[in-house]
N, C-alpha and C positions, 0 to 999 in steps of 0.2 A: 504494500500500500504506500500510496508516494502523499507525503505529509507537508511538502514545501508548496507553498502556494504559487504561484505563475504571478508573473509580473510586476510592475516597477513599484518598490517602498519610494512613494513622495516625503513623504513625512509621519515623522511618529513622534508624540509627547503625548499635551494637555489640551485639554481645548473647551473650558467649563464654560457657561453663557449661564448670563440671567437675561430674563426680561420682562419687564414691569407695566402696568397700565395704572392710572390714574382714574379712571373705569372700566370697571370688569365688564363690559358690552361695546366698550369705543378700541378706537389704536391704541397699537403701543406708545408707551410716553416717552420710554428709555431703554434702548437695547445696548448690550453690553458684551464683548467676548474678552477673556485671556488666552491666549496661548504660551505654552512651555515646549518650543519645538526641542527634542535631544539630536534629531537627528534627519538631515536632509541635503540634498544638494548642493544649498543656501549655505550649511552649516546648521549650529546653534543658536538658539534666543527668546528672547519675552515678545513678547508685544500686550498692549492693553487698547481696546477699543471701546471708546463709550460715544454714544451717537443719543442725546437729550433730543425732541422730537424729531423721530427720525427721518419725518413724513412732510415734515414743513407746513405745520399746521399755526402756525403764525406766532408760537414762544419767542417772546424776546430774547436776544442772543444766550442759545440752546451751547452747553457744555456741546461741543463734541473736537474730539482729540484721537489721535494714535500715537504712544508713544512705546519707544521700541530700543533693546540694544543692538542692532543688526536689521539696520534699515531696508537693503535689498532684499530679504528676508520678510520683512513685514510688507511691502511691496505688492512682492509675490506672494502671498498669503491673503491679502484682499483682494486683488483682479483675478484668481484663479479659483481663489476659494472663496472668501468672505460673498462676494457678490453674485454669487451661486446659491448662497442660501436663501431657503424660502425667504422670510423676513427681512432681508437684506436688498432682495431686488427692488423694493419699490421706494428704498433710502439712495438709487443712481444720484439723486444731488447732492444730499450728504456725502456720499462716498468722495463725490466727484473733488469738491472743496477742499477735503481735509488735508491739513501737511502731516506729516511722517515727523516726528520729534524725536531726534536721535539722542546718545547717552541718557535716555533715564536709567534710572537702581531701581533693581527688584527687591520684591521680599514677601514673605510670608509671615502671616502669625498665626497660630491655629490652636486649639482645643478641643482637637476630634476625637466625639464625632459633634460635638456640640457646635463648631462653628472652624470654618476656614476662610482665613482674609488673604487675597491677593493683592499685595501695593505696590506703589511706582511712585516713582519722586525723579523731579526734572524740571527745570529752569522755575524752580521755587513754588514748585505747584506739586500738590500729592493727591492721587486718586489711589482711593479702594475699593474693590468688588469683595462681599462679604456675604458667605453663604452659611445660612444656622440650619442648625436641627438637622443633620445628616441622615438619612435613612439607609433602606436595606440596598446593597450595588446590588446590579445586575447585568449579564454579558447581551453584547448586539452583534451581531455580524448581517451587512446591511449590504445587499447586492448592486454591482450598478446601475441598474433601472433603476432603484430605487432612494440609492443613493439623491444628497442634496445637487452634486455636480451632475448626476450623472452617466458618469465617466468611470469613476473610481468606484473600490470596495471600499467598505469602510468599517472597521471593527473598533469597541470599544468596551470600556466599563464606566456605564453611567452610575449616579449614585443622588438620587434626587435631594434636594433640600426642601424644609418645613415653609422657606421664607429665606428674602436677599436683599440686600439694598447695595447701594452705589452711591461715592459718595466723593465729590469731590472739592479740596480744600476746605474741608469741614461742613461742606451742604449738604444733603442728602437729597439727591435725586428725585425725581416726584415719581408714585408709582408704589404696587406692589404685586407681589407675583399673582397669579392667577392661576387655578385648578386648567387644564387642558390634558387630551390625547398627548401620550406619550411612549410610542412604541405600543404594547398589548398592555399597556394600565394609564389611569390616571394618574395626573402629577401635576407640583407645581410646576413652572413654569424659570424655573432655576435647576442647576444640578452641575455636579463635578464631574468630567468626563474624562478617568484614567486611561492612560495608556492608549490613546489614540491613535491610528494608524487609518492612514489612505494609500491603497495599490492600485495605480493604472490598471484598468483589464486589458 
């Protein structure tokens, strides 16, 4: 029996997302990813993506930022991926505007499973994605039809959260997660995504 799977590892780390509405029956208000890439083409690196209405729904200047240590790397990861995903295609103007903020510092603080904070600190500004009340993981292997690109497989271990916020230079974000389809269960609408990995079919 042949156990290696066919075709190109693009990338494998992290890749958690929250995302928040300010009503539970309108758009989203704040969509948010991190990535922990270990390993890729690119190389290694962070990036943090927060996009405050994503949809341009007329917020007075809306947070939105990318900030990254390995810029051609974050690049690559929003026009190939980021903008593939469902949620993300109808933020093309947000996407379009945003600059790339090079050297920020990473970091983690965590108390799991009770809560996992990803932060970034860069030209005097600090954002955190903060995910509480960890639940039970579970494995996905996600084919490409069905995949977000497409294109790719994509395998993971999600790990849903209770509840998330976002939070940048001390504001908090507007929004909070919401109950949705999530694979073959309910979930909020936040979650830690281990071990990620996308293969060209």
């Amino acid at each position: 029996m042949d156990y290696v799977r066919s075709g190109k590892v693009e990338w494998t780390g992290d890749n958690p997302p929250i995302y928040l509405k300010t009503d539970p029956q309108g758009d989203w208000s704040t969509l948010a990813l991190f990535f922990r890439i270990n390993g890729s083409d690119l190389g290694r690196g962070h990036m943090i993506l927060v996009l405050e209405d994503p949809y341009g729904t007329g917020v007075a200047d809306p947070v939105r930022l990318c900030c990254t240590d390995n810029p051609p790397l974050a690049r690559w990861l929003l026009d190939d991926f980021v903008r593939k995903f469902g949620l993300f295609r109808p933020a093309a103007a947000a996407l379009d505007a945003l600059d790339i903020v090079d050297g920020a510092r990473f970091g983690v603080q965590a108390d799991y499973p009770r809560h996992v904070t990803e932060l970034a600190e860069f030209d005097g500004h600090r954002v955190e994605l903060r995910w509480n009340g960890l639940q039970a993981m579970f494995a996905v292997a996600q084919p490409p039809g069905d995949s977000q690109t497409g294109r790719h497989e994509m395998f993971s271990v999600f790990q849903p959260a209770a509840s998330a916020s976002i939070t940048f230079d001390g504001r908090q974000l507007p929004g909070a997660t919401v109950e949705r389809d999530f694979f073959d269960r309910r979930a909020q609408s936040a979650a830690l995504a281990h071990s990620e990995s996308w293969i060209c079919a």
